[in-house]
N, C-alpha and C positions, 0 to 999 in steps of 0.2 A: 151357673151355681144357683139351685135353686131352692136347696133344702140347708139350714146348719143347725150346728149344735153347740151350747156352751158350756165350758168348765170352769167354775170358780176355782182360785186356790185359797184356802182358809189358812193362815198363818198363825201360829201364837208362840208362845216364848220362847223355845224349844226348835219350833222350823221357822225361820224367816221367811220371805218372799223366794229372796234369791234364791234358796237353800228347794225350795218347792218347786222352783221353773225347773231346776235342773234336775230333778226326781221326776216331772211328769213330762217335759220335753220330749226328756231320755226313751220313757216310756212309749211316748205319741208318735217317735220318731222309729221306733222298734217297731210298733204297730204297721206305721205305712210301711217300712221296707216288705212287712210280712203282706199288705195287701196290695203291693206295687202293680201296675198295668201294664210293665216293661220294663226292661233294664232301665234304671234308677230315675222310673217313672212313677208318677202317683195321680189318681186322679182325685183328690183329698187336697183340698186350700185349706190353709190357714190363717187368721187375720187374729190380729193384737189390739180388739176395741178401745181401750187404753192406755193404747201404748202413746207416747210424752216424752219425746228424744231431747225435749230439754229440760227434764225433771233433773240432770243430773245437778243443776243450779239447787235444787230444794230437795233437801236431807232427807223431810218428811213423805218424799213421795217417790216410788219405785218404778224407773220409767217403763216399763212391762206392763204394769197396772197389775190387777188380779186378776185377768179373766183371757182364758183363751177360747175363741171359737173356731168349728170346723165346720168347712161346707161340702157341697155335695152334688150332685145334678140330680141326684134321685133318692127321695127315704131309703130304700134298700142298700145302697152304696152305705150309707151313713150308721144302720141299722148292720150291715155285718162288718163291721169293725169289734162291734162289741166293745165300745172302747171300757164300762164299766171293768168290766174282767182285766184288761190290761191295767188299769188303774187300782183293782183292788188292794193293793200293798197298801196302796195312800187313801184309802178310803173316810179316813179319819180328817184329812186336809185337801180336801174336792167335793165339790157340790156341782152335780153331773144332771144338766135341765133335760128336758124331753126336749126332741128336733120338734123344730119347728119349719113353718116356709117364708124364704126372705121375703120380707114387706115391699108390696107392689110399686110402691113409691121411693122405691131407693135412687138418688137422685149424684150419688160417688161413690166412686170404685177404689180401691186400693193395692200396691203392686207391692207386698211383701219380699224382700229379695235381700241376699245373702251378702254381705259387704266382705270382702279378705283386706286384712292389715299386716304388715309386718310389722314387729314389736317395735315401738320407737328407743325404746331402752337397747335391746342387739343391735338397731342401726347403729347407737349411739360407741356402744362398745368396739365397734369394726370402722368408724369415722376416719382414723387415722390412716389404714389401709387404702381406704377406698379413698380418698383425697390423694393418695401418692400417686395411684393408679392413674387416677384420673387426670391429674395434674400432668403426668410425662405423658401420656397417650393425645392430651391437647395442649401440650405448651401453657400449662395454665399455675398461674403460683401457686403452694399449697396450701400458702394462711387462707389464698381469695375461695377457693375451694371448700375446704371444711369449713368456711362461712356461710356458703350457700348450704351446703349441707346440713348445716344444723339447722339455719333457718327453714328447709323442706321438714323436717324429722319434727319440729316443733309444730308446724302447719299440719302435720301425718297427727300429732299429739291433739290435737283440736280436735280433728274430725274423728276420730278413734272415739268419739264420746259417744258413736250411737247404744243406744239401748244393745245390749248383750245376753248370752246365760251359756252358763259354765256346763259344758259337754265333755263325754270323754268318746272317742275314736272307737268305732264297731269295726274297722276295717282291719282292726292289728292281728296278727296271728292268735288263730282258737286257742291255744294253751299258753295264751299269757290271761290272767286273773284280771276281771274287769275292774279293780283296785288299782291294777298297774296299768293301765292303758292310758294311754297319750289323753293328759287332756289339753283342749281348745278353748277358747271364746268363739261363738256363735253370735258375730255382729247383724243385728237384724235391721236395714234401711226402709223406710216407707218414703214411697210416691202417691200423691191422692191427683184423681183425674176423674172427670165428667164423663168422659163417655172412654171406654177400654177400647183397646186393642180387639179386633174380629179375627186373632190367629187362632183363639182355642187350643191353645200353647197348654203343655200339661203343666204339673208340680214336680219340684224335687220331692226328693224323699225326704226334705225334712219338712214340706208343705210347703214351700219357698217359690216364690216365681224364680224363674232364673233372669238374669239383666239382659240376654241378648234381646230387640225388640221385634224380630220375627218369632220366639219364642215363651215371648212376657205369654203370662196370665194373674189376670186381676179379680178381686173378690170384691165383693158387695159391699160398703162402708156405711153404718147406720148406728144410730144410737140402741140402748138395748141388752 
């Protein structure tokens, strides 16, 4: 990754933060599939400069930050994205810098990658079930059971706090209206490390490392 580029979101009364990730995400996330390298390859990182997985403590601060950057192994990668034009909708709430080339001194990496959670609320709702099950399949009582269980589902409740943004599903059939398609959370985990992985592992398509470690690929972490 040698070249990137950054996008402010500008918020004001009217679009919140949240309300912006999921407008330009959507957008960034349309872009790579359209300039993908292979099936649901991208060679296009993305990094969250301030992102703040424990902003959710402080009301006052949005753990995304405002600022997405993309990187690149080469200005032209980066340059035919166009990303201006895919963002022109929101032009009013982006502030889209010229590429530049990552600082020679960058001395951390970062492994952006994708967290999946089941909902602690539907575990919560099927607790009963699944304690019975469990309970006759091991001989196990069902009060001691749906103890343990909720004690996991509250522990699943903690960690569900990383940083997120609200996406809806491009894979649902063309003739249902992007209004109605499934929407997700998009849990987004960081890993920070000194020196990365030599796999040259690509991106998903949402610019995401993926978690397996023959396939991670990490981005350049610097102030900026």
């Amino acid at each position: 990754m040698k070249y990137y580029l950054d996008i402010t979101l500008l918020p004001d009364a009217e679009a919140n933060l949240g309300f912006l990730w999921h407008k330009v995400y959507q957008q960034i996330h349309l872009m790579l599939v359209e300039h993908k390298v292979s099936a649901e390859n991208s060679a296009i990182g993305l990094s969250f400069p301030k992102y703040d997985a424990k902003a959710f403590s402080d009301n006052t601060k949005f753990p995304l930050g405002d600022k997405l950057r993309l990187f690149a192994g080469t200005e032209q990668q980066l340059a035919d994205l166009n990303v201006a034009q895919w963002l022109v909708r929101l032009a009013d709430y982006v502030h889209i810098k010229a590429m530049k080339a990552v600082p020679d001194n960058v001395s951390e990496y970062a492994y952006f990658m994708r967290r999946h959670f089941k909902s602690p609320d539907k575990l919560r709702s099927n607790i009963d079930a699944r304690a019975i099950v469990i309970a006759q399949k091991n001989g196990f009582a069902i009060n001691e059971v749906k103890t343990r269980l909720l004690a996991s589902i509250n522990n699943l409740d903690t960690q569900s706090k990383l940083p997120f943004i609200n996406l809806r599903s491009l894979s649902t059939e063309k003739d249902v209206s992007p209004a109605d398609r499934r929407k997700f959370l998009l849990f987004i985990e960081c890993e920070k490390v000194t020196k990365p992985s030599q796999n040259n592992g690509l991106f998903n398509c949402y610019g995401l490392s993926r978690r397996a470690h023959t396939e991670q690929a990490a981005v350049p972490w610097f102030e900026g």
